[in-house]
N, CA, C and O of each residue as an XYZ file, in Angstrom:
352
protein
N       1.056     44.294    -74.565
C       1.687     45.325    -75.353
C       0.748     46.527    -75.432
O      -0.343     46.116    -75.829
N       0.727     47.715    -75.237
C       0.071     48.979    -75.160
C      -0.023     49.180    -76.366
O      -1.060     49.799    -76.604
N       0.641     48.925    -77.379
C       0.479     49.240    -78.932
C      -0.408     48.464    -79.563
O      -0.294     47.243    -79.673
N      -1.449     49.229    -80.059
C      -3.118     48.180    -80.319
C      -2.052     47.586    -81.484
O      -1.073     48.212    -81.889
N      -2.501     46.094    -81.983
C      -1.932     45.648    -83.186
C      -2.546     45.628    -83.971
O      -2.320     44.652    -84.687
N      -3.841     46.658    -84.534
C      -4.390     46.970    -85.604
C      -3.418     48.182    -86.092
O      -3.835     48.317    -87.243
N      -2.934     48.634    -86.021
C      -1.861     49.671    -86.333
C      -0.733     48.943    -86.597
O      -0.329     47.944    -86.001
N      -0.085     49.715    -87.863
C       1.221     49.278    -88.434
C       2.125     50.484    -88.471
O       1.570     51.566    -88.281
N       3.669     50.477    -88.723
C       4.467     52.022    -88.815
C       4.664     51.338    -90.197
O       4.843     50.143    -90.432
N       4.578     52.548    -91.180
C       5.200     52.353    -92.330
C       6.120     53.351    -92.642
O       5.988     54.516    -92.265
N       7.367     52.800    -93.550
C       8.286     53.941    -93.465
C       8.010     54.245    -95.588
O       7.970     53.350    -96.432
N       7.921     55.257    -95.753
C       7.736     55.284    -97.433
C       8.321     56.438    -97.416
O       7.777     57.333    -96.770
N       9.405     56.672    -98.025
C      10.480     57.767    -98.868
C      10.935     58.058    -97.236
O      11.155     57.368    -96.240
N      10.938     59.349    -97.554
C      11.290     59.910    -96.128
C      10.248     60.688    -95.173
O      10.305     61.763    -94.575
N       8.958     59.353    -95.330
C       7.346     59.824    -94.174
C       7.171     58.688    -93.522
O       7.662     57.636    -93.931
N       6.492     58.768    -92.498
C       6.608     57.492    -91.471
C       5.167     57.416    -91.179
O       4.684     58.350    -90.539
N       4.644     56.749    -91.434
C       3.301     56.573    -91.571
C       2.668     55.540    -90.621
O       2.938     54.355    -90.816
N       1.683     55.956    -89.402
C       1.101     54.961    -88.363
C      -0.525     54.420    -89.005
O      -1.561     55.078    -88.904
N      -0.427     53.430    -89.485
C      -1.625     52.660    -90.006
C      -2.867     52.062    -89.572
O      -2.733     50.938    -89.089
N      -3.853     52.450    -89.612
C      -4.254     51.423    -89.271
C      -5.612     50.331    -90.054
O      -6.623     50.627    -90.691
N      -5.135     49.262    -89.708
C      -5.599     47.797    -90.738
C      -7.158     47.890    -90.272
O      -7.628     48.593    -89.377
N      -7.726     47.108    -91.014
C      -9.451     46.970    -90.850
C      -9.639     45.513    -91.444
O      -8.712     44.856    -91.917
N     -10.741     45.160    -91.374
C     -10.975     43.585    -92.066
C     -10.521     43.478    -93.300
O      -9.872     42.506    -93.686
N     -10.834     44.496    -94.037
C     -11.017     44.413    -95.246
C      -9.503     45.183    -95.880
O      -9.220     45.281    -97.074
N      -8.790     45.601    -94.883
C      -7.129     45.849    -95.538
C      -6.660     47.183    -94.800
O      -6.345     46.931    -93.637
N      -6.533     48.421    -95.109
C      -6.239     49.304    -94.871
C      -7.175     50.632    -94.469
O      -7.974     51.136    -95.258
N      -7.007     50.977    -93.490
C      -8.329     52.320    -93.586
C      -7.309     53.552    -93.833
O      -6.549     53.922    -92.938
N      -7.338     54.057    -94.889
C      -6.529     55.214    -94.846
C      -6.868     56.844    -94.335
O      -6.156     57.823    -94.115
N      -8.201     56.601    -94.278
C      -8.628     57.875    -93.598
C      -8.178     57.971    -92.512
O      -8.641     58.982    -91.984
N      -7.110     57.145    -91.498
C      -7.183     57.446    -90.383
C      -5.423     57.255    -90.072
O      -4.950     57.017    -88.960
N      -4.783     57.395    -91.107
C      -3.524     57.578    -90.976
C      -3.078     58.589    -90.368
O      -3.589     59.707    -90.439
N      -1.900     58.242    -89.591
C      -1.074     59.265    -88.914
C       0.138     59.614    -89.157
O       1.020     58.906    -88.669
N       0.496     60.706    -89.912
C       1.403     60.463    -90.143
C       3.067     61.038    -89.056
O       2.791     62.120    -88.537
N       3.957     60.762    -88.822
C       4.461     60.826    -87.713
C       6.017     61.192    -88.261
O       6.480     60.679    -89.280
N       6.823     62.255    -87.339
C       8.363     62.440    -87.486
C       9.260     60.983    -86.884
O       9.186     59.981    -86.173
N      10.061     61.723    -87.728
C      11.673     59.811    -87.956
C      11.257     59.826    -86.268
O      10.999     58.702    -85.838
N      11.162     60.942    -85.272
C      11.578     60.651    -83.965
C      10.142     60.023    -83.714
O      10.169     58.829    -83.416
N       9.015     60.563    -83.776
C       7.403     60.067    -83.317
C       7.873     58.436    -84.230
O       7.511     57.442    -83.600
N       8.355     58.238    -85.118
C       8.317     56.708    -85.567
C       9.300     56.043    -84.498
O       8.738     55.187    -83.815
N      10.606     56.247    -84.219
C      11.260     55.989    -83.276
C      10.532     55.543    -81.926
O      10.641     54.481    -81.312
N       9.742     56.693    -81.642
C       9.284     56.554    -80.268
C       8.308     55.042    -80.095
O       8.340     54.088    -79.317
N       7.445     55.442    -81.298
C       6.480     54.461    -81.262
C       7.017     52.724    -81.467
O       6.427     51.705    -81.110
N       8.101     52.846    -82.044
C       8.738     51.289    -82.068
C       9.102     51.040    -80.399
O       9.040     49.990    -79.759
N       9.497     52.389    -79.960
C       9.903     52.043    -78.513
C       9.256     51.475    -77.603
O       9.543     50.640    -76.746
N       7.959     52.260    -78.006
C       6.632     51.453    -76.979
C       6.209     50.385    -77.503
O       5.410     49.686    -76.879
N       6.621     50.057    -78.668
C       5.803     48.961    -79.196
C       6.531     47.613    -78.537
O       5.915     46.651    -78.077
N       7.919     47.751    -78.592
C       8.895     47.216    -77.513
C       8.937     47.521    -76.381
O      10.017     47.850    -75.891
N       7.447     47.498    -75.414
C       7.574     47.909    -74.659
C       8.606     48.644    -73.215
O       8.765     48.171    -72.090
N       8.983     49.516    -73.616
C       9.897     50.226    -73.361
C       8.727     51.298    -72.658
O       7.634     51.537    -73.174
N       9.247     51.905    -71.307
C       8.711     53.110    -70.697
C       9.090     54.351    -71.486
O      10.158     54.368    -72.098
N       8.152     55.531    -71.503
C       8.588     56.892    -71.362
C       9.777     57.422    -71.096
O      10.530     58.135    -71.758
N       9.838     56.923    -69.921
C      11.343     57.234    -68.954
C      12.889     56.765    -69.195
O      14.027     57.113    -68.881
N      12.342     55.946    -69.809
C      13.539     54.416    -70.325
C      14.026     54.951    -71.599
O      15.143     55.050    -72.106
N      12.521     55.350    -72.051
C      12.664     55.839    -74.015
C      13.755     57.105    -73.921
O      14.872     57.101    -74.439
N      13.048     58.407    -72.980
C      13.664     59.370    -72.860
C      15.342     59.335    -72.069
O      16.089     60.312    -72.000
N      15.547     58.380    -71.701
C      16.770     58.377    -71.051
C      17.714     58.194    -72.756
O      18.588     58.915    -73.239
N      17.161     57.120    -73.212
C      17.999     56.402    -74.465
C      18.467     58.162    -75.517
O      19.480     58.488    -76.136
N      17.058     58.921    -75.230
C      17.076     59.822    -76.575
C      18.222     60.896    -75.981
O      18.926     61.501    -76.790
N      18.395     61.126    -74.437
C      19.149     61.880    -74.160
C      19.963     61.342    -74.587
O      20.137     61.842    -75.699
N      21.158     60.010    -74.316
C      22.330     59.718    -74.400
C      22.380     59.951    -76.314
O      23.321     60.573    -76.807
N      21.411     59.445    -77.082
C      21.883     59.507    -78.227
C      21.914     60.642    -79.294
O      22.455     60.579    -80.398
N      21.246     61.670    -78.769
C      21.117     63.274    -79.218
C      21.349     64.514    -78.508
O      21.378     65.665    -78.944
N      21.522     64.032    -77.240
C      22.502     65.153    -76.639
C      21.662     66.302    -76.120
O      21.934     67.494    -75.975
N      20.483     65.552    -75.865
C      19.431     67.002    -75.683
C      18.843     66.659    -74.043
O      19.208     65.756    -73.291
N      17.514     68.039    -73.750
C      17.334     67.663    -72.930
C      16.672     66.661    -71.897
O      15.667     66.326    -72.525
N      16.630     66.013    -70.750
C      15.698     65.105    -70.287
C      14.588     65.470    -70.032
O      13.707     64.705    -70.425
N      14.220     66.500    -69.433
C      12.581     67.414    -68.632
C      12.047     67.466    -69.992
O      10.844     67.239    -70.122
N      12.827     67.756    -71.138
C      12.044     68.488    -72.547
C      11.600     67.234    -73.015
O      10.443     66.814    -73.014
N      12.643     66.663    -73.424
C      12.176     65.096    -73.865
C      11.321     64.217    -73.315
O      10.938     63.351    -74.101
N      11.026     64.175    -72.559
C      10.008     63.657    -71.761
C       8.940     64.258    -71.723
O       8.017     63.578    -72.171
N       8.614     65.402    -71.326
C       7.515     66.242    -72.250
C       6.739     65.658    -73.531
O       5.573     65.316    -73.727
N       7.935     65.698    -74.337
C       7.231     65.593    -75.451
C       7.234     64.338    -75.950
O       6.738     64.303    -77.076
N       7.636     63.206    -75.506
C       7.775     61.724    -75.378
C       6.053     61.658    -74.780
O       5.424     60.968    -75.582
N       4.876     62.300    -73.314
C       4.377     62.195    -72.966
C       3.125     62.777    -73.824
O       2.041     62.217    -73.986
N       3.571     64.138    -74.374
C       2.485     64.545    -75.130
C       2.038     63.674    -77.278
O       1.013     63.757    -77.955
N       3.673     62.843    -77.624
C       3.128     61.921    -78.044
C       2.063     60.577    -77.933
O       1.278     60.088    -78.745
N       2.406     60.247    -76.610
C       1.915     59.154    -75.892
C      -0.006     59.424    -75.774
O      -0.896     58.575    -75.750
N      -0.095     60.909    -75.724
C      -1.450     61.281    -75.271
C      -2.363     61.196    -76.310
O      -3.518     60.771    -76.339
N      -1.333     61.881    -77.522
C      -1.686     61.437    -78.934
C      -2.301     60.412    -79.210
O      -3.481     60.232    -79.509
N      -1.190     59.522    -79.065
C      -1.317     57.914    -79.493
C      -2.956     57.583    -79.251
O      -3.853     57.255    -80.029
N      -2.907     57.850    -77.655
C      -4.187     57.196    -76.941
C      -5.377     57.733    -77.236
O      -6.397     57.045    -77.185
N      -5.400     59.283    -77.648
C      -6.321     59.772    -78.500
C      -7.308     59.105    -79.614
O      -8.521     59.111    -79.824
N      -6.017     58.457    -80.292
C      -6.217     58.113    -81.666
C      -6.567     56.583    -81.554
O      -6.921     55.975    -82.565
N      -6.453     55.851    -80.130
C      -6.886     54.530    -80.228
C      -5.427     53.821    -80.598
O      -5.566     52.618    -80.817
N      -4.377     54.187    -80.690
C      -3.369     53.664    -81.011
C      -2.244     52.991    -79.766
O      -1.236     52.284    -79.770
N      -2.756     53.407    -79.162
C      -2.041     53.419    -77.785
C      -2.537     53.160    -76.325
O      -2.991     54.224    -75.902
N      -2.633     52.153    -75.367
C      -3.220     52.074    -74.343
C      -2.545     51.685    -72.936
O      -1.479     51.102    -72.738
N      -3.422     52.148    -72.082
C      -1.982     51.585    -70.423
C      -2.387     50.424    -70.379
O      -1.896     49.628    -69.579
């Protein structure tokens, strides 16, 4: 799974929050916090699901574009891996 499992998504009111756990419980200094779609995405990969696969799904279900969406499906992804959250 590419999604480190020291990281959790939390959903609280209407913020989506990427976690991540430490021995000792929660490190909150290093929260991310993420849009309904960046939470979306990230369940996608967490289900390992491709980029390509993800962005196909988001076209059919929002009506937008594929080149764009994918874009920015990729520049989340870069994020992720930035942050240790995410790996190939």
């Amino acid at each position: 799974m590419p999604i480190n499992n020291n990281y959790i998504l939390k959903h609280v009111g209407e913020d989506y929050m990427i976690i991540p756990l430490s021995d000792g419980g929660v490190d909150f200094s290093k929260v991310y916090n993420v849009s309904s779609t960046g939470a979306f995405i990230y369940e996608q990969l967490k289900d390992n699901k491709a980029p390509l696969e993800i962005a196909y799904h988001m076209v059919e279900e929002y009506e937008v574009d594929y080149d764009v969406v994918l874009k920015d499906i990729f520049e989340f992804v870069d994020e992720l891996k930035k942050r240790g959250i995410y790996h190939d």
